[in-house]
N, CA, C and O of each residue as an XYZ file, in Angstrom:
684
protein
N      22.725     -7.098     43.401
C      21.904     -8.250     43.071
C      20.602     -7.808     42.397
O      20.155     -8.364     41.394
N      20.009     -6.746     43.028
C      18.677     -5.987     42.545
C      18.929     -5.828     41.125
O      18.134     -6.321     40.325
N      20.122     -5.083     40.662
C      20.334     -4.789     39.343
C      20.580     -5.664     38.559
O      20.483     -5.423     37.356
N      21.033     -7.141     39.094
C      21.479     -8.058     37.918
C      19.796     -8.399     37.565
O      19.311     -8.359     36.434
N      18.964     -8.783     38.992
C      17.669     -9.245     38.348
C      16.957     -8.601     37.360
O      16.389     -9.226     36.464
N      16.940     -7.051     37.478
C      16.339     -6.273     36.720
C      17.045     -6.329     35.324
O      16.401     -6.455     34.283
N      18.700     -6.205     35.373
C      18.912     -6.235     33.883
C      19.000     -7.773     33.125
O      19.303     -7.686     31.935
N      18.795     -9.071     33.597
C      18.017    -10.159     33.262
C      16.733    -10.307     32.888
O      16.244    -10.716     31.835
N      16.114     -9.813     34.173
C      14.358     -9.650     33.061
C      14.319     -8.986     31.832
O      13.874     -9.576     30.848
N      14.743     -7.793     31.753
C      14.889     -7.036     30.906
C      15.373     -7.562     29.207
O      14.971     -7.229     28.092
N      16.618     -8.711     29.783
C      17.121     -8.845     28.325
C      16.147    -10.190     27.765
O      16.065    -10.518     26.581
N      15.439    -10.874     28.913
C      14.643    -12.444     28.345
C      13.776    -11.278     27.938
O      13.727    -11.199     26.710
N      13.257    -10.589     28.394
C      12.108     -9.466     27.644
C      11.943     -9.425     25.734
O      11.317     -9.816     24.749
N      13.283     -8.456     26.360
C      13.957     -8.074     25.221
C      13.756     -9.308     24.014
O      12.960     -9.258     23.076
N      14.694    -10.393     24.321
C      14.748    -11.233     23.368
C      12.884    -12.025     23.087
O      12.408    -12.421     22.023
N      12.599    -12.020     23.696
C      11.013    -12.484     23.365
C      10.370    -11.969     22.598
O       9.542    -12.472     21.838
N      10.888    -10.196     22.793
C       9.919     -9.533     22.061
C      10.338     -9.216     20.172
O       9.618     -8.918     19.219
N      12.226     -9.528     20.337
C      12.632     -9.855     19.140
C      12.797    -10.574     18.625
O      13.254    -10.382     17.498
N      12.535    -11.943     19.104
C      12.532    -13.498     18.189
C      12.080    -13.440     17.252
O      10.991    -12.895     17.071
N      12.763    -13.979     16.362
C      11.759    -14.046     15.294
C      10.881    -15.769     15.028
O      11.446    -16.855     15.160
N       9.605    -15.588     14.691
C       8.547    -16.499     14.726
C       9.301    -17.276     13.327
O       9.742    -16.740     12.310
N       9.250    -19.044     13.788
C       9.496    -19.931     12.590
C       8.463    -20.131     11.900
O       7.670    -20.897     12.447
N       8.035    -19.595     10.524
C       6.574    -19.994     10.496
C       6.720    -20.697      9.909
O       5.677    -20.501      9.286
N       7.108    -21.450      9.461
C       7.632    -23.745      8.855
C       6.824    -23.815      9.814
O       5.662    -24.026      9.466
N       7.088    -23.673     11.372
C       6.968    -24.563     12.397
C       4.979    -23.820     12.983
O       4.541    -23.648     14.121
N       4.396    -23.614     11.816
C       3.106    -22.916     12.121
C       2.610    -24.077     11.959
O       3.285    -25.006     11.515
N       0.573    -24.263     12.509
C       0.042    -25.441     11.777
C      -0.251    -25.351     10.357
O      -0.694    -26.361      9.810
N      -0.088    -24.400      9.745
C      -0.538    -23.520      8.251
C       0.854    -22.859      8.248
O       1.196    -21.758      8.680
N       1.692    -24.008      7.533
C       3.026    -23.397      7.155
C       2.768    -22.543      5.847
O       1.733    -22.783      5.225
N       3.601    -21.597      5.398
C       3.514    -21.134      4.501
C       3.950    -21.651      3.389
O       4.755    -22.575      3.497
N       3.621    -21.289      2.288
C       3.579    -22.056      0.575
C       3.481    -20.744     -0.504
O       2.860    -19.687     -0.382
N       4.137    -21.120     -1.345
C       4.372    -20.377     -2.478
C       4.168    -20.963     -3.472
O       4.694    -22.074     -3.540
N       3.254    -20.449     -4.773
C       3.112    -20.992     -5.902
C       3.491    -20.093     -6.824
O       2.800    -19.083     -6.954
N       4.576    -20.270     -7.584
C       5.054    -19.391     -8.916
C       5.331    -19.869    -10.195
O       5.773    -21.002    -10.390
N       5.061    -18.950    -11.199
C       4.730    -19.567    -12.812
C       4.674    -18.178    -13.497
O       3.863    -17.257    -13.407
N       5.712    -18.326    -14.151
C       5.829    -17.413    -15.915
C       5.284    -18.026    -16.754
O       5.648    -19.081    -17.274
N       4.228    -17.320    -16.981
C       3.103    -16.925    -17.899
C       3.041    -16.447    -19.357
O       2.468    -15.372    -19.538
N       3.605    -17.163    -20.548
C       3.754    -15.878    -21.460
C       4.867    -14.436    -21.094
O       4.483    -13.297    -21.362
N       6.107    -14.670    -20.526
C       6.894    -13.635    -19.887
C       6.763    -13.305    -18.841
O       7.763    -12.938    -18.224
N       5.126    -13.300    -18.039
C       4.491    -12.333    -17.075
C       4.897    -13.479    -15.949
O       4.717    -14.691    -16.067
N       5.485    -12.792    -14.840
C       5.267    -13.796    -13.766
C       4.642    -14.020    -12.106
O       5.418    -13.770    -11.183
N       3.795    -14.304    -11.916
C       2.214    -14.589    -11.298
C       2.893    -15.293     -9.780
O       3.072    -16.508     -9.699
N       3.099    -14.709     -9.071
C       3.504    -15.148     -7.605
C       2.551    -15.297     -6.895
O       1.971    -14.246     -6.623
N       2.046    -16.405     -6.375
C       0.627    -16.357     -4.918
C       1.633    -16.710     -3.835
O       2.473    -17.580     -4.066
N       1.584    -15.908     -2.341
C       2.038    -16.340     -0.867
C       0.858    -16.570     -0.231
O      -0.165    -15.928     -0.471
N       0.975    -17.841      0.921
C      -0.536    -18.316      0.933
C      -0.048    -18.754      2.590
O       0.748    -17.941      3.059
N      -0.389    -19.836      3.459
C      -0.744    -20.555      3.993
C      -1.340    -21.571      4.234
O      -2.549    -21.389      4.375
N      -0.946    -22.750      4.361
C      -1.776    -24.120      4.038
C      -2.266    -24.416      5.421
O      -1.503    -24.830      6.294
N      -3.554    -24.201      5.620
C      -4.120    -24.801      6.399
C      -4.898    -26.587      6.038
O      -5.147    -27.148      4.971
N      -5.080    -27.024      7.486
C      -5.045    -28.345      6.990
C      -6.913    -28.415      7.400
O      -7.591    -27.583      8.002
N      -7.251    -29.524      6.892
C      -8.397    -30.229      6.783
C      -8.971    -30.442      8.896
O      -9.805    -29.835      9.569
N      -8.153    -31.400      9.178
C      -8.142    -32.055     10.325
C      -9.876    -32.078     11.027
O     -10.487    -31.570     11.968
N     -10.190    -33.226      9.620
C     -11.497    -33.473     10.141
C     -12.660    -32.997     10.340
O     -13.669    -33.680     10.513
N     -12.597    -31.578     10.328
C     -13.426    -30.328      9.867
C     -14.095    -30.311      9.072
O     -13.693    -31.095      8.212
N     -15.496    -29.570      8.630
C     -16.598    -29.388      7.788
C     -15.881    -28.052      7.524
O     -16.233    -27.033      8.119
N     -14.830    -28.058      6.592
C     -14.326    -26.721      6.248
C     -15.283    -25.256      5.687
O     -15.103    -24.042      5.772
N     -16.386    -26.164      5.076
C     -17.409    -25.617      4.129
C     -18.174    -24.882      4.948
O     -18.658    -23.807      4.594
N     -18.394    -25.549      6.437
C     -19.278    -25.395      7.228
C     -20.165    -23.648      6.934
O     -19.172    -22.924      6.856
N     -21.056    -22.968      6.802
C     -21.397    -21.512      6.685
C     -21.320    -20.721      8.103
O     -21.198    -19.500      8.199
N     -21.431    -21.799      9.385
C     -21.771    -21.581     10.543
C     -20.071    -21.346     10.827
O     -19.583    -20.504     11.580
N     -19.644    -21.935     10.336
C     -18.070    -22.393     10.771
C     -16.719    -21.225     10.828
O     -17.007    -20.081     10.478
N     -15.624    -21.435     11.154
C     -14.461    -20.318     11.126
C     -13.668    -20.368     10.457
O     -12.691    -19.626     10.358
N     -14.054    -21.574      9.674
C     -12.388    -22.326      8.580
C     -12.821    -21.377      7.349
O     -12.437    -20.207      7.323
N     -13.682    -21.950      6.265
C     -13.925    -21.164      5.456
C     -15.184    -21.044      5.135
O     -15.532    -21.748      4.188
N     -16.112    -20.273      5.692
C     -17.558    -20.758      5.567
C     -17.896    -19.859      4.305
O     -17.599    -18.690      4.059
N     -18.786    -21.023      3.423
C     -19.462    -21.035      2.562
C     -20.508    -19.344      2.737
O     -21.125    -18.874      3.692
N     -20.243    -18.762      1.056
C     -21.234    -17.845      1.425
C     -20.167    -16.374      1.918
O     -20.376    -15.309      1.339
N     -19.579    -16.419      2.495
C     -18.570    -15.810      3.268
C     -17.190    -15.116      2.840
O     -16.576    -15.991      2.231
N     -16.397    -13.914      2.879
C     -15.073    -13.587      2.291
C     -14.264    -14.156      3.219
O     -14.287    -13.907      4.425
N     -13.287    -15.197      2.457
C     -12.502    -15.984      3.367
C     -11.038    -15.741      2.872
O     -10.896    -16.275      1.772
N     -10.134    -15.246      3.218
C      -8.706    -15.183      3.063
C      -7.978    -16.037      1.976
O      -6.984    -15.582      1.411
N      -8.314    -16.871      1.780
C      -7.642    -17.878      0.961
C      -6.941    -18.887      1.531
O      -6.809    -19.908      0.857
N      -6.655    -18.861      2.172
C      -5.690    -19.899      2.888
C      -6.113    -19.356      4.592
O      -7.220    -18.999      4.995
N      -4.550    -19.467      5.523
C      -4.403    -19.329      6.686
C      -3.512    -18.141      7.003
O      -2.827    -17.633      6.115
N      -3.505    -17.605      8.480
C      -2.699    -16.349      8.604
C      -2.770    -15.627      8.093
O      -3.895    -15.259      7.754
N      -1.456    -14.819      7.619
C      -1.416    -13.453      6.601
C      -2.877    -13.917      5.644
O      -3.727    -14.806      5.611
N      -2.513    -12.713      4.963
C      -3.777    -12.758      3.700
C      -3.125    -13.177      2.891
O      -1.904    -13.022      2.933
N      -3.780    -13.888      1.828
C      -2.898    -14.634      0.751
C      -2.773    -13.414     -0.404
O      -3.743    -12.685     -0.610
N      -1.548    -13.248     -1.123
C      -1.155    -12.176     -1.591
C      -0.671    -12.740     -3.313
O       0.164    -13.637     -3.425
N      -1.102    -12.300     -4.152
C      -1.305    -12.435     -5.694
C      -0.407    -11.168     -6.323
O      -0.671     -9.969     -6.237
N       0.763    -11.816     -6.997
C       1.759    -10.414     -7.974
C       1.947    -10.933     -9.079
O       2.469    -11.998     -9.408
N       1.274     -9.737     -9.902
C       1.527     -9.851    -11.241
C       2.824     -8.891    -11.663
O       3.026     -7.752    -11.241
N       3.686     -9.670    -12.640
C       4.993     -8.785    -12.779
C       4.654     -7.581    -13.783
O       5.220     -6.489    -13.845
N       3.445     -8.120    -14.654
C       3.058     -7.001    -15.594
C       1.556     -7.043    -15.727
O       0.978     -7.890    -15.046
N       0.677     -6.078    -16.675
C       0.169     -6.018    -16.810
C      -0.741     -7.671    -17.072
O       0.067     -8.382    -17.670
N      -1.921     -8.381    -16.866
C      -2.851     -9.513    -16.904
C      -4.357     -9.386    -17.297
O      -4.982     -8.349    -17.071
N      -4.778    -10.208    -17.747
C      -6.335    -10.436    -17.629
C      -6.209    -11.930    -16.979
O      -5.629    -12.958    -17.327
N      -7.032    -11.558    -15.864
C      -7.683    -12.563    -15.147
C      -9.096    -12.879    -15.162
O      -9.970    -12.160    -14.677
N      -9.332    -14.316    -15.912
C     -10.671    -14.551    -16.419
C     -11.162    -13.515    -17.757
O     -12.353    -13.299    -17.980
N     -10.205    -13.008    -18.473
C     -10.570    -12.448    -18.905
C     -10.544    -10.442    -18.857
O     -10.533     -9.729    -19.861
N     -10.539     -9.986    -17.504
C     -10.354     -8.748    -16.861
C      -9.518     -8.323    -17.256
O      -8.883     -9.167    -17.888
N      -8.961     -7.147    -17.266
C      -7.810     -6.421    -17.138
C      -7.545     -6.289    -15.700
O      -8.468     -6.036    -14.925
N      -6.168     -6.468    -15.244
C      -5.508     -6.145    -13.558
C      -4.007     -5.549    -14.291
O      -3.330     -6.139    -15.132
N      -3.806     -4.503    -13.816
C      -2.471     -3.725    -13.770
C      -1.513     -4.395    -13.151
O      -2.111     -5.139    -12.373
N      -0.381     -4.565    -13.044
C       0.877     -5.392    -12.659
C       0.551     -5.100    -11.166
O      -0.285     -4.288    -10.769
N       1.098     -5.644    -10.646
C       1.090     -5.164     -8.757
C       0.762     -6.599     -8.409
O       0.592     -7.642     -9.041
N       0.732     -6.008     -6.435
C       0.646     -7.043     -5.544
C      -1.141     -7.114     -5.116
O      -1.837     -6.115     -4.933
N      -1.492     -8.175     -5.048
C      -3.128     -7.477     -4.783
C      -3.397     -8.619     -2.936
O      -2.442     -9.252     -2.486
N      -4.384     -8.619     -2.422
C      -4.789     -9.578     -1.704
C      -5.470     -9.999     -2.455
O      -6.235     -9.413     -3.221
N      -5.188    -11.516     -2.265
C      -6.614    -12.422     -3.126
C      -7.141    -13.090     -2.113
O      -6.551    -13.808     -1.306
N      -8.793    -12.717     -2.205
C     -10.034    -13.132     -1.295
C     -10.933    -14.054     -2.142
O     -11.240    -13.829     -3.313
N     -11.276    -15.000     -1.493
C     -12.417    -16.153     -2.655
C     -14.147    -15.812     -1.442
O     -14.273    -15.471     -0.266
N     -14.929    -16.071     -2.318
C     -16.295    -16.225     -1.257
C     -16.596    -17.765     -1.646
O     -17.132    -17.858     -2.751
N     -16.409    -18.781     -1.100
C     -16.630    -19.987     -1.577
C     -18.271    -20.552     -1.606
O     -19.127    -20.185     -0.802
N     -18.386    -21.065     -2.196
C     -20.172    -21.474     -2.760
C     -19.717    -23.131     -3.331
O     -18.789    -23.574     -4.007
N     -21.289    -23.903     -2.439
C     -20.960    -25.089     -3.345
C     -20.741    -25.347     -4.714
O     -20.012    -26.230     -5.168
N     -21.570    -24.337     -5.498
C     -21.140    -24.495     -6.851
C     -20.230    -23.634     -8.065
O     -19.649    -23.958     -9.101
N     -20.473    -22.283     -7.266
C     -19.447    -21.503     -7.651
C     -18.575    -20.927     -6.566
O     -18.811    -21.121     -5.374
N     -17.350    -20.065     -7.102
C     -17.034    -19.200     -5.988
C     -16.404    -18.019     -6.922
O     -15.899    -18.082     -8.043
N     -16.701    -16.535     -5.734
C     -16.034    -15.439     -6.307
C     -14.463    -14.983     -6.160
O     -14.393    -14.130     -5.274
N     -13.653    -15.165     -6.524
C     -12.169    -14.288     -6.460
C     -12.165    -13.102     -6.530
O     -12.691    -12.561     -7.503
N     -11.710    -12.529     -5.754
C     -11.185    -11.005     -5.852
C      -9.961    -10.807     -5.695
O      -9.185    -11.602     -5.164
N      -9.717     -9.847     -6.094
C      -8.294     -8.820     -5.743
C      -8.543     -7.911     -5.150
O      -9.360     -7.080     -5.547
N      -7.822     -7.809     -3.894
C      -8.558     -6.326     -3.306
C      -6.538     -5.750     -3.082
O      -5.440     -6.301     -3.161
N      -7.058     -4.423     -2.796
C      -6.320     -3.386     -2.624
C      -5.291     -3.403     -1.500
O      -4.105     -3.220     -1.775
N      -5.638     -3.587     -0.407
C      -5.243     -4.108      1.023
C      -4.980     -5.414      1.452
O      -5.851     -6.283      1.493
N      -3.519     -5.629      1.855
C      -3.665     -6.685      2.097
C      -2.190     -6.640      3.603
O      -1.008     -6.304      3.669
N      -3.281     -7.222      4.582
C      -3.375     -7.550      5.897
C      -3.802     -8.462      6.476
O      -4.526     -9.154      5.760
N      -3.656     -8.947      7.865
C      -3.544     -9.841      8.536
C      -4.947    -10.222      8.103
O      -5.650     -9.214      8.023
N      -5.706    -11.545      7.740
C      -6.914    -12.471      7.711
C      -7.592    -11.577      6.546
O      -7.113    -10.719      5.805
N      -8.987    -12.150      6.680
C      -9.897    -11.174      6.125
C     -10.346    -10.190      7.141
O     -11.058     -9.296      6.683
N     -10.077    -10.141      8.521
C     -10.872     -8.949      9.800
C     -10.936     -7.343      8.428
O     -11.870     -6.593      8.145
N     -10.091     -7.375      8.124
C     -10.261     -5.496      7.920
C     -10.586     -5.470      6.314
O     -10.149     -4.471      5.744
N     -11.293     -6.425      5.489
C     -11.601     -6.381      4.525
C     -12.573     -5.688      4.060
O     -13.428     -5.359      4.881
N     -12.709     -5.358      2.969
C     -13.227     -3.566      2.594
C     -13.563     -3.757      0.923
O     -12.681     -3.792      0.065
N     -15.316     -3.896      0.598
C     -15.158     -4.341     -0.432
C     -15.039     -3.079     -1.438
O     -14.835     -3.321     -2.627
N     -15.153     -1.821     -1.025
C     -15.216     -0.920     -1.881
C     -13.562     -0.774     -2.338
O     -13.288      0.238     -2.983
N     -12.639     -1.573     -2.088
C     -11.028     -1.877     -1.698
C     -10.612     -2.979     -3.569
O      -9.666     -3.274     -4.298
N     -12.175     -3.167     -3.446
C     -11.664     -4.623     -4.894
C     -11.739     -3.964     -5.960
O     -12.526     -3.162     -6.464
N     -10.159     -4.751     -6.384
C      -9.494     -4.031     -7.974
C     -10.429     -4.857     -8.646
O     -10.896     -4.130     -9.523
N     -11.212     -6.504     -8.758
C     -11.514     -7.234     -9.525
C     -12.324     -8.534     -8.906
O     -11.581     -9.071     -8.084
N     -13.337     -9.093     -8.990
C     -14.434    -10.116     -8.822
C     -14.493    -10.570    -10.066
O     -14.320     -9.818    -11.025
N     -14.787    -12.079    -10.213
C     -15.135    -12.687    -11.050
C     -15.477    -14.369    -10.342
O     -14.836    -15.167     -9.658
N     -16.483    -14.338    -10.796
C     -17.136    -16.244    -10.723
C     -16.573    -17.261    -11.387
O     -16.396    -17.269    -12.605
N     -16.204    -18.356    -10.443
C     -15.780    -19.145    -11.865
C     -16.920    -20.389    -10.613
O     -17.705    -20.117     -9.704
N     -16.361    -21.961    -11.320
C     -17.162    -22.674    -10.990
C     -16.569    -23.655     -9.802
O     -15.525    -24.217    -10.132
N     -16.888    -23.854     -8.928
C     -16.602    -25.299     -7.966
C     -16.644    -26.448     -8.803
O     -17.434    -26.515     -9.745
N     -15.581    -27.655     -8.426
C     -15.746    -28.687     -8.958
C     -15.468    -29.859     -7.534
O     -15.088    -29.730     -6.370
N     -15.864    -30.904     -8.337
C     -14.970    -31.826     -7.076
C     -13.544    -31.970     -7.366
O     -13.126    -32.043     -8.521
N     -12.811    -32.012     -6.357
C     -11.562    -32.563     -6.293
C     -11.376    -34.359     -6.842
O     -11.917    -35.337     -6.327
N     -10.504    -34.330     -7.942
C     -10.356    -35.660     -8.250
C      -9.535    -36.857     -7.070
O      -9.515    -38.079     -7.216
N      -8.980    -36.154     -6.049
C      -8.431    -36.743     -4.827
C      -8.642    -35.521     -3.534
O      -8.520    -34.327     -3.810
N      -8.951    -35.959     -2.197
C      -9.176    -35.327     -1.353
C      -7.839    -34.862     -1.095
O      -6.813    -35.452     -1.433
N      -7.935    -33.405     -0.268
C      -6.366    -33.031     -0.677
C      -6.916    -32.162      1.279
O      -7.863    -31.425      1.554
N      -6.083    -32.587      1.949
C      -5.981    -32.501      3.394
C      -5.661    -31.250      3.454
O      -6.434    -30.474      4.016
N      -4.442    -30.786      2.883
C      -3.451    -29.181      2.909
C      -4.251    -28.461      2.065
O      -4.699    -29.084      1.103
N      -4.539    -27.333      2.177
C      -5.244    -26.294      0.876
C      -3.558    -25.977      0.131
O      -2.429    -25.655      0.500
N      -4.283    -26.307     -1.093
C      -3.032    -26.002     -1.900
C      -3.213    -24.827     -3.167
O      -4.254    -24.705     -3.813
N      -2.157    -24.119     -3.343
C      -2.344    -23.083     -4.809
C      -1.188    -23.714     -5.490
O      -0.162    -24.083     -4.919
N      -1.535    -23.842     -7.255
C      -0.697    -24.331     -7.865
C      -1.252    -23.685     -9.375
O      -2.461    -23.558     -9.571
N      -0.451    -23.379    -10.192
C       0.176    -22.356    -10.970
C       0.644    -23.170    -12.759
O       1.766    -23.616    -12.999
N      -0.290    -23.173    -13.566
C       0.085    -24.175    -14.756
C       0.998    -23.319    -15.272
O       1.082    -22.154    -14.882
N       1.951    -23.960    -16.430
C       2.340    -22.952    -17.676
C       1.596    -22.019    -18.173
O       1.862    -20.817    -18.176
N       0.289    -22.732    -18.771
C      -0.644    -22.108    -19.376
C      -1.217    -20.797    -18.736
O      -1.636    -19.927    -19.499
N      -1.264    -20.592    -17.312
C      -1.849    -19.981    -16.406
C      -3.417    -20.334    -15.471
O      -4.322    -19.625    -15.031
N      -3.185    -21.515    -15.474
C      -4.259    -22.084    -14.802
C      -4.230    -22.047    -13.338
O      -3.846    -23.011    -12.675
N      -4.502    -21.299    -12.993
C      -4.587    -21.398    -11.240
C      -5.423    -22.212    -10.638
O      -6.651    -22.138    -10.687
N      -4.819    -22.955    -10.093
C      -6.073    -23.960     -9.051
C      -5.547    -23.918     -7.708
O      -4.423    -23.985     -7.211
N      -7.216    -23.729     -7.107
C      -6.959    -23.757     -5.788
C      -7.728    -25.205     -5.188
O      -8.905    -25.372     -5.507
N      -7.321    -25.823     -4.668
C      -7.661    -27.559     -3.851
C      -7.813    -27.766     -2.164
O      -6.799    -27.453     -1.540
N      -8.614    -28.109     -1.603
C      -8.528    -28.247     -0.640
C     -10.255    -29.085     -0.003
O     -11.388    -28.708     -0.301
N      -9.985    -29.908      0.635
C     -10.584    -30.645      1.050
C     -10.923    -31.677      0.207
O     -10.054    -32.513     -0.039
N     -12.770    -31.859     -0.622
C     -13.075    -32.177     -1.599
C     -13.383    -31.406     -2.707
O     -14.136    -31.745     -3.620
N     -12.752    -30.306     -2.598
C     -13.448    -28.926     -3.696
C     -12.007    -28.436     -4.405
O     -10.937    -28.232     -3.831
N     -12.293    -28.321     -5.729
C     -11.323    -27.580     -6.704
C     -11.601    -26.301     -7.632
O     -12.312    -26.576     -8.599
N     -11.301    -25.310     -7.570
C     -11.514    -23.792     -8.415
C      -9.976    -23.514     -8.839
O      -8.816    -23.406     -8.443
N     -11.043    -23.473    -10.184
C      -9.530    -22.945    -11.132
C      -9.927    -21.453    -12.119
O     -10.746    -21.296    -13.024
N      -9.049    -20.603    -11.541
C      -9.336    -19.552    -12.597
C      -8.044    -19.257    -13.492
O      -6.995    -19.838    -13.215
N      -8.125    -18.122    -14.849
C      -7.005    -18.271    -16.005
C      -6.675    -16.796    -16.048
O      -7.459    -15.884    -16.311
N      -5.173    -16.690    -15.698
C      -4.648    -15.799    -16.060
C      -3.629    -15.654    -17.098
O      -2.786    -16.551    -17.115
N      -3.490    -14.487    -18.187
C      -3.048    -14.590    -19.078
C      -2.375    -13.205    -19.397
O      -1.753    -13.048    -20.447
C-alpha cells in the first residue's frame, strides 16, 4: 500500500511538472503579427495584455509606466524577426531575431532591439541594444482595450493600446 501511495504521488508530480501551460487560456494570450515587406518578412510574438481599467501609463505603475523600459506587451518578451537584412526608421538591423523594448513617453516613445531576449524586461541590459530610435505618440483614433501589434504592406508597424498609438517603418 506504502508503495502504491508513493508511486501515485510521484506520477501527479510528475505530470504537473510536465503539463504543458495553455497560453490561449493566459489573461495576455499570445498574438502574432506578420507581413512581407518588399520580400523581407518581419514577424513580432507579443502578448496582449488588456486595459482592465488601469492607468496603464501610470510612471508609478507595473503595466507600462511611462518613462520606463517596458517589454512590449505581456509575459515572454516580445520578440521582432527580420528574414533579411532592414532599416528600421531608417537604421540598418541585420536579419535576426531581436527583443523589442519601447520606453513609452506621452509624446514620444523609444524602440529598441536588444540582443537578449527573455522572460519580461527583469534582465534587460542596455549595453545589449542592436538599435533605439524615437518616433512620436499619437492618440488612438478608437480606444483599443487589448495592446495590439499590426504589420502594413508598406511596413508600417503600429503598436495600439489603450488611448495611445506608435508607429514605426520598416523597410
Amino acid at each position: 500500500m506504502k508503495k502504491l501511495l508513493i508511486f501515485t504521488t510521484l506520477l501527479m508530480i510528475a505530470q504537473g511538472t510536465f503539463a504543458q501551460e495553455d497560453k490561449a487560456k493566459r489573461p495576455s494570450p499570445p498574438a502574432q503579427a506578420r507581413q512581407t515587406v518588399g520580400g523581407k518578412t518581419i514577424t513580432i510574438d507579443y502578448s496582449q495584455p488588456s486595459v482592465k481599467g488601469r492607468n496603464v501609463w501610470d510612471p508609478a505603475g507595473k503595466v507600462a509606466p511611462a518613462g520606463q523600459v517596458w517589454r512590449t506587451g505581456a509575459n515572454e518578451t516580445t520578440s521582432i524577426e527580420f528574414s533579411q537584412n532592414v532599416k528600421l526608421e531608417g537604421k540598418a538591423v541585420p536579419k535576426g531575431k531581436y527583443a523589442l523594448f519601447t520606453i513609452p513617453g506621452e509624446k514620444d516613445w523609444t524602440i529598441i532591439l536588444n540582443k537578449t531576449i527573455k522572460w519580461g524586461a527583469f534582465s534587460y541590459k542596455p549595453e545589449e541594444d542592436v538599435l533605439r530610435v524615437t518616433v512620436p505618440a499619437r492618440k488612438a483614433p478608437a480606444f483599443q482595450e487589448k495592446f495590439t501589434i499590426d504589420i502594413t504592406p508598406k511596413g508600417v508597424v503600429s503598436l495600439a493600446w489603450a488611448d495611445t498609438s506608435v508607429h514605426f517603418n520598416v523597410q
